[in-house]
PDB file of N, H, CA, C and O in Angstrom:
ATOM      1  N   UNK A   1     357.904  -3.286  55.378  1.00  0.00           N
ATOM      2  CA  UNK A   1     359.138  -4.029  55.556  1.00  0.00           C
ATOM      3  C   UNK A   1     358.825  -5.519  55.421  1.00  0.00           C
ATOM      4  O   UNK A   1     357.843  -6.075  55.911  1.00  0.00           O
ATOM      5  N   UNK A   2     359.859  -6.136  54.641  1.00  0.00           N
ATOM      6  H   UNK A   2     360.657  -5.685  54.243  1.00  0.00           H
ATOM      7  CA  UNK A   2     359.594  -7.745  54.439  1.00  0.00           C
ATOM      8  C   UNK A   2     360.339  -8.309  55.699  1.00  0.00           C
ATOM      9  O   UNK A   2     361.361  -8.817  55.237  1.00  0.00           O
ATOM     10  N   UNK A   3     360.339  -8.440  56.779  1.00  0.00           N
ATOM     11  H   UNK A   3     359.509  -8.027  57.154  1.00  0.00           H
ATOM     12  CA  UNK A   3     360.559  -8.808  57.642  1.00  0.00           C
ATOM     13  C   UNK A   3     361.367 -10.314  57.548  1.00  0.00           C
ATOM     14  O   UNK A   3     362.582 -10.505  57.599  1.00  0.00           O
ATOM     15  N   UNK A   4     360.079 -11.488  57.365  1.00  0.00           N
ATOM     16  H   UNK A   4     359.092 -11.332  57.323  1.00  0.00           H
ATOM     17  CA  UNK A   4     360.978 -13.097  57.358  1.00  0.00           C
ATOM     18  C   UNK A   4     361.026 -13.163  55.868  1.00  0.00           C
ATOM     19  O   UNK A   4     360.329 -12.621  55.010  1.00  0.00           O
ATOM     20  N   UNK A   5     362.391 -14.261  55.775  1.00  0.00           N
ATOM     21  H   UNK A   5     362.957 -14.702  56.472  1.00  0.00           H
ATOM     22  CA  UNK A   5     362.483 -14.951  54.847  1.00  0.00           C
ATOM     23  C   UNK A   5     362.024 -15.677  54.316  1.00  0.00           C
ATOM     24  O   UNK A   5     362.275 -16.663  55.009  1.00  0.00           O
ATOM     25  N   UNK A   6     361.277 -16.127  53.239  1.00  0.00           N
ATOM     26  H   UNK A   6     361.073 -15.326  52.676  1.00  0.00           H
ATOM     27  CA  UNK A   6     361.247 -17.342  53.207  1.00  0.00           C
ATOM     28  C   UNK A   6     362.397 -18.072  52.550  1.00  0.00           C
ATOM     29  O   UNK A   6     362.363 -19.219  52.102  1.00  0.00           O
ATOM     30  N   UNK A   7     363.283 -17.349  52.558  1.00  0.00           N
ATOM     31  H   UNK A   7     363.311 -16.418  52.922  1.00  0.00           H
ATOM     32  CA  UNK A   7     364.132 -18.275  51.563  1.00  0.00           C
ATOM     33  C   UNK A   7     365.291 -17.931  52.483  1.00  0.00           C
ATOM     34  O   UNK A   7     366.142 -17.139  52.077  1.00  0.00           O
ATOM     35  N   UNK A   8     365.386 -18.467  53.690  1.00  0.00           N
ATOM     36  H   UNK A   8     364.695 -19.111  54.019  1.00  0.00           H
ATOM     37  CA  UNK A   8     366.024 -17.954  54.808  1.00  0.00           C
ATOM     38  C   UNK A   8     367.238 -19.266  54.436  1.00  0.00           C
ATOM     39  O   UNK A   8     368.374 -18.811  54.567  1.00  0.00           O
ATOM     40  N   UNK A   9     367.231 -20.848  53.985  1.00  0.00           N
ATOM     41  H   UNK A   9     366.308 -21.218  53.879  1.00  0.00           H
ATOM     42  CA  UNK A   9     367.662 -21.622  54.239  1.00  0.00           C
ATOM     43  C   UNK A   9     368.931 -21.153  53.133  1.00  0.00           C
ATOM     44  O   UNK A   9     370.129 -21.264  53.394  1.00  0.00           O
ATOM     45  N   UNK A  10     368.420 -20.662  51.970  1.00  0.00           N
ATOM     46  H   UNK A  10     367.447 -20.572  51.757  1.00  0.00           H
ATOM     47  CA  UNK A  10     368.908 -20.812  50.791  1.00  0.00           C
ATOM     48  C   UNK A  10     370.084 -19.551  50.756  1.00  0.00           C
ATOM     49  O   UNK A  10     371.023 -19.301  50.000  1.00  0.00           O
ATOM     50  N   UNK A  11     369.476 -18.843  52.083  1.00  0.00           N
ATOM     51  H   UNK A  11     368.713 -19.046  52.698  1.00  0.00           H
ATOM     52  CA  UNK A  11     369.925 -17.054  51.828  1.00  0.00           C
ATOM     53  C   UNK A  11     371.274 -17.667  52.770  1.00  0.00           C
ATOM     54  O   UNK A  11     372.213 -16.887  52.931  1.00  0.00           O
ATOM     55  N   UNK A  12     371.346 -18.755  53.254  1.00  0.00           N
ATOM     56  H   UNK A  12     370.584 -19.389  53.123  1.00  0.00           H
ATOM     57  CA  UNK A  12     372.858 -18.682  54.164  1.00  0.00           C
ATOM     58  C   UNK A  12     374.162 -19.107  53.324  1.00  0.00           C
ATOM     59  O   UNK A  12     375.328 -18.973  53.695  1.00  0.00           O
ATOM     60  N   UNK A  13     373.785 -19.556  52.318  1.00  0.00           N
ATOM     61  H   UNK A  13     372.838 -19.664  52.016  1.00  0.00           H
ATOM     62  CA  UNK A  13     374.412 -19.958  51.142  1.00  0.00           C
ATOM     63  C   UNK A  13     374.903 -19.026  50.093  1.00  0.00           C
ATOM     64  O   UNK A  13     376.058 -18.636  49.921  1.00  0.00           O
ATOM     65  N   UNK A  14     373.614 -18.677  49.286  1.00  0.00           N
ATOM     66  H   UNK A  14     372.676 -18.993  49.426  1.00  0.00           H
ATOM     67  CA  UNK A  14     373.962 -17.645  48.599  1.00  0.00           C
ATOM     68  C   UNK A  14     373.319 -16.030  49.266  1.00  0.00           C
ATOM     69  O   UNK A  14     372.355 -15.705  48.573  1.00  0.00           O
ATOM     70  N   UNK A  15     373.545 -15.178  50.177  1.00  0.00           N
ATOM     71  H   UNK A  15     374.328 -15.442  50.740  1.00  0.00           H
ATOM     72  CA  UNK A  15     372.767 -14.395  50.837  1.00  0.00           C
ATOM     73  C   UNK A  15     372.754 -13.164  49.535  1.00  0.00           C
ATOM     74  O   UNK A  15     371.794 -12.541  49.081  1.00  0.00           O
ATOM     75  N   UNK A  16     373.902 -13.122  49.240  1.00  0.00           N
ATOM     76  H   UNK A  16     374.682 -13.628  49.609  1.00  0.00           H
ATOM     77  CA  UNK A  16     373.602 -11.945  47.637  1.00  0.00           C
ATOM     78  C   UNK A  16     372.487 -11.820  46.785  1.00  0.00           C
ATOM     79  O   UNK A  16     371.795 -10.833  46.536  1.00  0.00           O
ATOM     80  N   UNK A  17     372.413 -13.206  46.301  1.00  0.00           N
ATOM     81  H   UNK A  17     372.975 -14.008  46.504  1.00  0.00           H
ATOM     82  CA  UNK A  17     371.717 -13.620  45.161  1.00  0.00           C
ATOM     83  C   UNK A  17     370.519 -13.427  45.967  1.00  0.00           C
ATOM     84  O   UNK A  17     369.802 -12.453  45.737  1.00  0.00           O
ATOM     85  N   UNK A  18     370.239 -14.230  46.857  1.00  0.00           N
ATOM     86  H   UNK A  18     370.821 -15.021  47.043  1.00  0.00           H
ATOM     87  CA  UNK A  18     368.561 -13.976  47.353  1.00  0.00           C
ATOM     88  C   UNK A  18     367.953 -12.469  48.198  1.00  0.00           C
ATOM     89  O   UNK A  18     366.802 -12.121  48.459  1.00  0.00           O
ATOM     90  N   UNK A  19     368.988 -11.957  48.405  1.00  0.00           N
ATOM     91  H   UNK A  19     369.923 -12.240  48.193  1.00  0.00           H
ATOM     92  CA  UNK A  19     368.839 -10.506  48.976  1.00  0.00           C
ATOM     93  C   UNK A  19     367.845  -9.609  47.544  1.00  0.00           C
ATOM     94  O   UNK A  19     366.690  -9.197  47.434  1.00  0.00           O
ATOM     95  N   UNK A  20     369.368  -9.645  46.434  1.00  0.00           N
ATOM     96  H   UNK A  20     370.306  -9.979  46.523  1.00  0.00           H
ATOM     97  CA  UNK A  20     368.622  -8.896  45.633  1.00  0.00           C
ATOM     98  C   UNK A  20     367.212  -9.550  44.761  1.00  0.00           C
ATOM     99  O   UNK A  20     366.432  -8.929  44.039  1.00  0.00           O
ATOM    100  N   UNK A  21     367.213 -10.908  45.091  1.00  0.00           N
ATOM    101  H   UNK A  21     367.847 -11.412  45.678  1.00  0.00           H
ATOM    102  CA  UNK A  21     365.795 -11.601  44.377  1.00  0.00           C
ATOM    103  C   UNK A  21     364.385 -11.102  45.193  1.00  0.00           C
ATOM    104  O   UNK A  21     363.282 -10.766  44.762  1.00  0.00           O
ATOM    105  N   UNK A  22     364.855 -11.193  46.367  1.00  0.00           N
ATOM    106  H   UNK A  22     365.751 -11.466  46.717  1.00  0.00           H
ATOM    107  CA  UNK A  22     363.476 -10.268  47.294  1.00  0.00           C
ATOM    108  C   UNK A  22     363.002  -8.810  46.479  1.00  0.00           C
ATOM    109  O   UNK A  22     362.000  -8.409  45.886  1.00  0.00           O
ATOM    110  N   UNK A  23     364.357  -8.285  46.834  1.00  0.00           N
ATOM    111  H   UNK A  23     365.171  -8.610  47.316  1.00  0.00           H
ATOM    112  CA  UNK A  23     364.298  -6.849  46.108  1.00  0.00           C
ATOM    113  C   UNK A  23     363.344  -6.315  44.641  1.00  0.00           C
ATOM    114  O   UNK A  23     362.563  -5.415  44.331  1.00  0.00           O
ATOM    115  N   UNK A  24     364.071  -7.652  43.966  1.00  0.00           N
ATOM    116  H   UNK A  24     364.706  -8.382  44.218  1.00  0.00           H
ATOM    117  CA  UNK A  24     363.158  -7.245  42.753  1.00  0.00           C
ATOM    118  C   UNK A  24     362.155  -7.397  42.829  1.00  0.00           C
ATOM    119  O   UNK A  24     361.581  -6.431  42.327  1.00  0.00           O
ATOM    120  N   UNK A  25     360.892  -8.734  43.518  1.00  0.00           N
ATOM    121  H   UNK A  25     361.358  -9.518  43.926  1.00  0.00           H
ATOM    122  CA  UNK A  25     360.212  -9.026  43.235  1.00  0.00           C
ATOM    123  C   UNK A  25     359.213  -7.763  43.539  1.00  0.00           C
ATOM    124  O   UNK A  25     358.317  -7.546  42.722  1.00  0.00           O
ATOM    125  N   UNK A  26     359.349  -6.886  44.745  1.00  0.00           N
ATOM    126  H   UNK A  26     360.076  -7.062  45.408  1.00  0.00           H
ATOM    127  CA  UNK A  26     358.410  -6.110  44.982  1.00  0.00           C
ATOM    128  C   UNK A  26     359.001  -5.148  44.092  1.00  0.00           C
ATOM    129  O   UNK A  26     357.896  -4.803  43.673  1.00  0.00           O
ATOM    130  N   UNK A  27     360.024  -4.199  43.247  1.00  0.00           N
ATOM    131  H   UNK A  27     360.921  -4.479  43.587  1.00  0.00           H
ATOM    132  CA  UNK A  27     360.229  -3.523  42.515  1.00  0.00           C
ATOM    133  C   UNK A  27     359.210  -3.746  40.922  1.00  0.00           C
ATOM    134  O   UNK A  27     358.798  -2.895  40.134  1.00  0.00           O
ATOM    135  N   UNK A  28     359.049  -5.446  40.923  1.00  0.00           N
ATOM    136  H   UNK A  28     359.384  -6.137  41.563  1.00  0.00           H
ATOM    137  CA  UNK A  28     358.239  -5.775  39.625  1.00  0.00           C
ATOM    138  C   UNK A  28     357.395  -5.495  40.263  1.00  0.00           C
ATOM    139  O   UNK A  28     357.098  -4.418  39.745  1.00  0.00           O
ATOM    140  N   UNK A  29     356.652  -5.645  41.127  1.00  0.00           N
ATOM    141  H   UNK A  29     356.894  -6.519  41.548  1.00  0.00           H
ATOM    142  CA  UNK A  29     355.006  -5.155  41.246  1.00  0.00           C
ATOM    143  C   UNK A  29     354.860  -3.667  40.938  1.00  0.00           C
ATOM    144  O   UNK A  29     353.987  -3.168  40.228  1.00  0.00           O
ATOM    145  N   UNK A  30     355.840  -3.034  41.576  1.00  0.00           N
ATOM    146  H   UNK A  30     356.549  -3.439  42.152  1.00  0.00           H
ATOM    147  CA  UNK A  30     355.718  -1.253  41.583  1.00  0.00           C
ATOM    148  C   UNK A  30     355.668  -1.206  39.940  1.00  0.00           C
ATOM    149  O   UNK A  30     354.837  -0.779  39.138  1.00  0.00           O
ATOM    150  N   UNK A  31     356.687  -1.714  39.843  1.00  0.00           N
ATOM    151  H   UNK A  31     357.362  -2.060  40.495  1.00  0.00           H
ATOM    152  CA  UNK A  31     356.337  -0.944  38.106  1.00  0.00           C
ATOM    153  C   UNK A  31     354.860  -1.715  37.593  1.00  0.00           C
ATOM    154  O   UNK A  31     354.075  -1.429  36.689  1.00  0.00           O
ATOM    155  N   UNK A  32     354.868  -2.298  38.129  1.00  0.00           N
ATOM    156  H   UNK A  32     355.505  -2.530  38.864  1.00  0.00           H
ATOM    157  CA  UNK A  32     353.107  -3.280  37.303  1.00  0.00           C
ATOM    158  C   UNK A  32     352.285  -1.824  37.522  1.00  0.00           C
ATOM    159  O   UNK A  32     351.452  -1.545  36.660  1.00  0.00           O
ATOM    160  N   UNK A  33     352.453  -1.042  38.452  1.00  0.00           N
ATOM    161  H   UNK A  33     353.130  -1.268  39.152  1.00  0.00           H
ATOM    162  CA  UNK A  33     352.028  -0.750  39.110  1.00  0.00           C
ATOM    163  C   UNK A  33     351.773   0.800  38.628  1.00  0.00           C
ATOM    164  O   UNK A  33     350.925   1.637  38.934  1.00  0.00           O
ATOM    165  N   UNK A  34     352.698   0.799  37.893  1.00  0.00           N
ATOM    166  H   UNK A  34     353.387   0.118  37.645  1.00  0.00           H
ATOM    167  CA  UNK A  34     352.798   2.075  36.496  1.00  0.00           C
ATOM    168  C   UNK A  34     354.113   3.692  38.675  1.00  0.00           C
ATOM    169  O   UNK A  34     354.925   3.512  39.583  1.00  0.00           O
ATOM    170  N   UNK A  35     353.562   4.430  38.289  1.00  0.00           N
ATOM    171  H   UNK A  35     352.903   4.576  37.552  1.00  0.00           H
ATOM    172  CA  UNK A  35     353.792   5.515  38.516  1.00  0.00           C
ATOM    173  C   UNK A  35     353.018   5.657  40.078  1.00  0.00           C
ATOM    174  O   UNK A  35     352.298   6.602  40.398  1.00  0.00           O
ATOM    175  N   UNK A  36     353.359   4.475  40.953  1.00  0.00           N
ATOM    176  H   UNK A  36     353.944   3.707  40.693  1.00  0.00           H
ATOM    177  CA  UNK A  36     353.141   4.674  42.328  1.00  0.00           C
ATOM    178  C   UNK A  36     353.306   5.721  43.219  1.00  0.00           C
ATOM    179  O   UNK A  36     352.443   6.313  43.867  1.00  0.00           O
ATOM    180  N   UNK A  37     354.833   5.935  43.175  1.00  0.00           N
ATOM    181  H   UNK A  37     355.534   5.454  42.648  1.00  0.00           H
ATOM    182  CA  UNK A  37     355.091   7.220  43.739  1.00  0.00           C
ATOM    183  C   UNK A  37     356.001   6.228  45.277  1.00  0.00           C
ATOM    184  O   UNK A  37     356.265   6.779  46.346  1.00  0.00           O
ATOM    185  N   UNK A  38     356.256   5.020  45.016  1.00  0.00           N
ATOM    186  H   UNK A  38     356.041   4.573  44.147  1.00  0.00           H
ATOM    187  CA  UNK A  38     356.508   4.206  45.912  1.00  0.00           C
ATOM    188  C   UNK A  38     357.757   3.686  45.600  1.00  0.00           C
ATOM    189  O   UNK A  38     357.617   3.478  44.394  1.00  0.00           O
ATOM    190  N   UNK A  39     359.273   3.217  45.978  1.00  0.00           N
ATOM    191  H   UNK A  39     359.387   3.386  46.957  1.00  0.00           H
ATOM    192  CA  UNK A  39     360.212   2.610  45.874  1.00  0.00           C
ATOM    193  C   UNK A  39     360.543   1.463  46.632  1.00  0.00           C
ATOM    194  O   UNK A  39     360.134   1.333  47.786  1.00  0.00           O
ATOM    195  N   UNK A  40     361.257   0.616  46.066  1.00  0.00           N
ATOM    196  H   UNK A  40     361.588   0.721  45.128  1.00  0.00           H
ATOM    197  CA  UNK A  40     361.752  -0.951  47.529  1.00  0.00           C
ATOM    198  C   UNK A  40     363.096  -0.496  47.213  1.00  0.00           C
ATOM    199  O   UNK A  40     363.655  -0.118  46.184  1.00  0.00           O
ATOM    200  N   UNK A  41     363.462  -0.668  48.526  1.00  0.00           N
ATOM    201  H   UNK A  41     363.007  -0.976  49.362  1.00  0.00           H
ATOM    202  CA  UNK A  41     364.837  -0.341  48.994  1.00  0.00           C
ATOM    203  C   UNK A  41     365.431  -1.472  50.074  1.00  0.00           C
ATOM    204  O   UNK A  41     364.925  -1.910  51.108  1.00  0.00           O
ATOM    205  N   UNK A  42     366.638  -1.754  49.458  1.00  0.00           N
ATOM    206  H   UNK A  42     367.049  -1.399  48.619  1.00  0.00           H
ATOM    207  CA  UNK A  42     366.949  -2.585  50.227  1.00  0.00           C
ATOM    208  C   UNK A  42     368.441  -2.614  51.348  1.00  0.00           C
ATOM    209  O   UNK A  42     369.638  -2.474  51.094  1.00  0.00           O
ATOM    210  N   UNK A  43     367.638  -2.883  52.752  1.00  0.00           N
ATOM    211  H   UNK A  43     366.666  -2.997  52.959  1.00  0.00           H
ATOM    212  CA  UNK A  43     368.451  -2.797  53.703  1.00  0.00           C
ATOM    213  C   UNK A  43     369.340  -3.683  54.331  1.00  0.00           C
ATOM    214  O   UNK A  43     368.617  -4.488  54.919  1.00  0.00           O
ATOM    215  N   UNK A  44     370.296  -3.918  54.490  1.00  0.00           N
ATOM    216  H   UNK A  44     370.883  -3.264  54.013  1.00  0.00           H
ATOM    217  CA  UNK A  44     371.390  -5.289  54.725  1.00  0.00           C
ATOM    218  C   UNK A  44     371.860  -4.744  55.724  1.00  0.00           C
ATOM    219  O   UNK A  44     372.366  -3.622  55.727  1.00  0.00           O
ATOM    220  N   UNK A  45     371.721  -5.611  56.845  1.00  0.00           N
ATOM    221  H   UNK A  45     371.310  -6.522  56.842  1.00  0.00           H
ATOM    222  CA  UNK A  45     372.881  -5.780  58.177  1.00  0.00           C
ATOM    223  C   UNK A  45     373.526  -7.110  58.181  1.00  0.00           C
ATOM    224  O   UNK A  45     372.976  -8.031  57.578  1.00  0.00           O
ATOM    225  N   UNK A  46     374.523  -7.275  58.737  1.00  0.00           N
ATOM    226  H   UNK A  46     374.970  -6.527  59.228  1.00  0.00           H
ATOM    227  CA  UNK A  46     374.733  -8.537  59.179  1.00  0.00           C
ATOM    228  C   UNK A  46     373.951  -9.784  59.323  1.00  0.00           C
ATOM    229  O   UNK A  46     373.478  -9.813  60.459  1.00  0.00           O
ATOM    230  N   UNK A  47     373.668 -10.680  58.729  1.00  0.00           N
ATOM    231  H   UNK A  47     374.051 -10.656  57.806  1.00  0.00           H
ATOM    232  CA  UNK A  47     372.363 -11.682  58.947  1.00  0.00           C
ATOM    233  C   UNK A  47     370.956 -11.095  58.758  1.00  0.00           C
ATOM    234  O   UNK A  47     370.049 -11.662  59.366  1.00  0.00           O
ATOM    235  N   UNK A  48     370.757 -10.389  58.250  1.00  0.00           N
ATOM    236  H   UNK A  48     371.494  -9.928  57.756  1.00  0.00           H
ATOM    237  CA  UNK A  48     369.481  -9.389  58.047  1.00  0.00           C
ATOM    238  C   UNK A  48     369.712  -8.616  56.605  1.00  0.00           C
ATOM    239  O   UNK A  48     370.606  -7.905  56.146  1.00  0.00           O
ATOM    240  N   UNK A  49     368.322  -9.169  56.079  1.00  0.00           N
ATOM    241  H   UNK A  49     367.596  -9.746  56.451  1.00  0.00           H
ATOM    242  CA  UNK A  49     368.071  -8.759  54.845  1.00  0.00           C
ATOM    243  C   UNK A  49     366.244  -8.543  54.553  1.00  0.00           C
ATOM    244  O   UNK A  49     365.309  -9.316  54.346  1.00  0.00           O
ATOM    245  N   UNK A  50     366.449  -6.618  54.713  1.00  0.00           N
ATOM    246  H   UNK A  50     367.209  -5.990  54.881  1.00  0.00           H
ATOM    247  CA  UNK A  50     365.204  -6.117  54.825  1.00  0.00           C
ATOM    248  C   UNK A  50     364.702  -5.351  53.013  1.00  0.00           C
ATOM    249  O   UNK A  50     365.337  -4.691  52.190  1.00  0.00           O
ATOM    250  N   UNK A  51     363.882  -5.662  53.038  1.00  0.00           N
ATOM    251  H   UNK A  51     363.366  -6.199  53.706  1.00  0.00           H
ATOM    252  CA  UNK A  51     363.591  -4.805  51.565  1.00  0.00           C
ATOM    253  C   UNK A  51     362.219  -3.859  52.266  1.00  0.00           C
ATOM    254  O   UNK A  51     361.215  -4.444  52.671  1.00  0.00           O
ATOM    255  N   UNK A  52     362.376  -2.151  52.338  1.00  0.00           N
ATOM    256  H   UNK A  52     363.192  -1.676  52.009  1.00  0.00           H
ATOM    257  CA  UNK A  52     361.467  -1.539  52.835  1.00  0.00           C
ATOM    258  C   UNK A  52     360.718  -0.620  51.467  1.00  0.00           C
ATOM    259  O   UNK A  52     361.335  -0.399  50.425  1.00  0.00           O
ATOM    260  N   UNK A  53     359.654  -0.277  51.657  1.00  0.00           N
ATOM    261  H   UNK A  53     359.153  -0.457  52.504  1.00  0.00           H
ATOM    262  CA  UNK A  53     359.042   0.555  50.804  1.00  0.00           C
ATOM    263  C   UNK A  53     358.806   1.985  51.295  1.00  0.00           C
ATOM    264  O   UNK A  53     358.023   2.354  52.170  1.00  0.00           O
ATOM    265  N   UNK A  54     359.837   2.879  50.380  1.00  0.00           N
ATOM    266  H   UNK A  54     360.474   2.579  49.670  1.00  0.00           H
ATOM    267  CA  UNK A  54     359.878   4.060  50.497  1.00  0.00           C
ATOM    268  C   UNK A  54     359.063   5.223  49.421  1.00  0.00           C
ATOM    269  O   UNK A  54     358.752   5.009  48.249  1.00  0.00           O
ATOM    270  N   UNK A  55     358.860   6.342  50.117  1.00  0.00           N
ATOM    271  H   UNK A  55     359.112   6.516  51.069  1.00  0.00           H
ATOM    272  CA  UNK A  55     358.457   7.445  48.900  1.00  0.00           C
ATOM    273  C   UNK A  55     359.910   7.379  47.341  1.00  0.00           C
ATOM    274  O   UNK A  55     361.133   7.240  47.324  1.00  0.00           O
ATOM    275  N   UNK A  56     358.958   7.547  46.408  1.00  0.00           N
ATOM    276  H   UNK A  56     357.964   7.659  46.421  1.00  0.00           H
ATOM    277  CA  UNK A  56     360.023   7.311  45.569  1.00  0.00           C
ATOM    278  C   UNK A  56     360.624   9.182  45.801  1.00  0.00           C
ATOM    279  O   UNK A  56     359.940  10.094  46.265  1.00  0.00           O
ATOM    280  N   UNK A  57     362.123   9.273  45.286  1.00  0.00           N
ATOM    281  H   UNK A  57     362.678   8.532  44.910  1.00  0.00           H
ATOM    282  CA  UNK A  57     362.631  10.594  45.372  1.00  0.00           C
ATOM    283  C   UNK A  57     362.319  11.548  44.412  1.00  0.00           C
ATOM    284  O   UNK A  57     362.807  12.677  44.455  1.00  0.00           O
ATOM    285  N   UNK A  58     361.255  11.050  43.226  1.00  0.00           N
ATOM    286  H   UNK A  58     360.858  10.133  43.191  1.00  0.00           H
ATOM    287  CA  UNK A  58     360.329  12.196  42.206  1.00  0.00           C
ATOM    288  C   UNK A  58     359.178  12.376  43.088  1.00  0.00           C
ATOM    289  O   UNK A  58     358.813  13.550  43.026  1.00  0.00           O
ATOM    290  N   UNK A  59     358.441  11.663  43.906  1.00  0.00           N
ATOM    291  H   UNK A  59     358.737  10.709  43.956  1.00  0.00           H
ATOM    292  CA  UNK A  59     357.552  11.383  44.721  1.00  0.00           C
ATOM    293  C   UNK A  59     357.080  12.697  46.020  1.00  0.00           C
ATOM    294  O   UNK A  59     356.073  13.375  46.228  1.00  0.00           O
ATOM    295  N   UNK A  60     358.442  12.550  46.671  1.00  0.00           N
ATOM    296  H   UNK A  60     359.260  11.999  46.503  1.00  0.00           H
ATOM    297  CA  UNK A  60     358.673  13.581  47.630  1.00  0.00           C
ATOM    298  C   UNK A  60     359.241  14.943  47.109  1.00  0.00           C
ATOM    299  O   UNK A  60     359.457  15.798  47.968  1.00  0.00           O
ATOM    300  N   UNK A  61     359.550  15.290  45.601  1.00  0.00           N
ATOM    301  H   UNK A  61     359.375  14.595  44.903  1.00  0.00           H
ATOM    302  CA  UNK A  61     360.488  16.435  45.221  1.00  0.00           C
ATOM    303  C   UNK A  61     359.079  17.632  45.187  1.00  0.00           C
ATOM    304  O   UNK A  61     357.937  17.579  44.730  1.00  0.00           O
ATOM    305  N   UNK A  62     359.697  18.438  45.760  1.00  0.00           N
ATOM    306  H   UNK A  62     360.625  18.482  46.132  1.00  0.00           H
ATOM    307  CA  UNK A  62     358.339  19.453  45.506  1.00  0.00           C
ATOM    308  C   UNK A  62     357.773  20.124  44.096  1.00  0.00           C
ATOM    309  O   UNK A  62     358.679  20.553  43.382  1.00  0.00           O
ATOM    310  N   UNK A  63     356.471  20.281  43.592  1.00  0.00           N
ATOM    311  H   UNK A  63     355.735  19.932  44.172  1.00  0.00           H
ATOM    312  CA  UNK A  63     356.501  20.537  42.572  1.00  0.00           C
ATOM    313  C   UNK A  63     357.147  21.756  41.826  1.00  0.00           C
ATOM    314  O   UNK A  63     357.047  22.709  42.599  1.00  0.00           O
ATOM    315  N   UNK A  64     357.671  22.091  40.843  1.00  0.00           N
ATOM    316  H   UNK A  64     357.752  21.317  40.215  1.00  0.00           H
ATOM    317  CA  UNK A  64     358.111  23.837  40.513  1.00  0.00           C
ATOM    318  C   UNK A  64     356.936  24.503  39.663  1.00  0.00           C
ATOM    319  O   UNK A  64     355.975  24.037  39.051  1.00  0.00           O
ATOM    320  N   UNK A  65     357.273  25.400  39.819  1.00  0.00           N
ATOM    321  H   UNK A  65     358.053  25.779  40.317  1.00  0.00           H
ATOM    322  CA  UNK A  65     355.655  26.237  38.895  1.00  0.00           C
ATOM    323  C   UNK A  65     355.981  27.116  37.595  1.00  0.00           C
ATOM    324  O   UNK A  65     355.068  27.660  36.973  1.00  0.00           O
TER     325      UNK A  65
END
């Protein structure tokens, strides 16, 4: 979980725009990253803007035979 902002000043202004700019940045690493098996997902409450890293949903699907 990305916990603080750093772009906490900028996020009271535009909170959209910098919500989903967090978001991507760790989404570009995953794909750098080829076939992790890892997703960023992003969580919004009120004044709170979390981007968490989840199993991706090919990740967790069980294999078929």
């Amino acid at each position: 979980m990305l916990d603080n902002c750093p772009f906490h000043a900028l996020a009271r202004e535009h909170p959209r725009t910098v919500c989903e700019m967090r978001l991507h940045l760790p989404r570009g690493v995953l794909d750098g990253l080829d076939d992790s098996g890892v997703q960023a997902c992003l969580e919004l409450s009120p004044g709170h803007c979390c981007v968490r890293l989840e199993p991706s949903p090919s990740a967790s699907a069980p294999e078929r035979s």
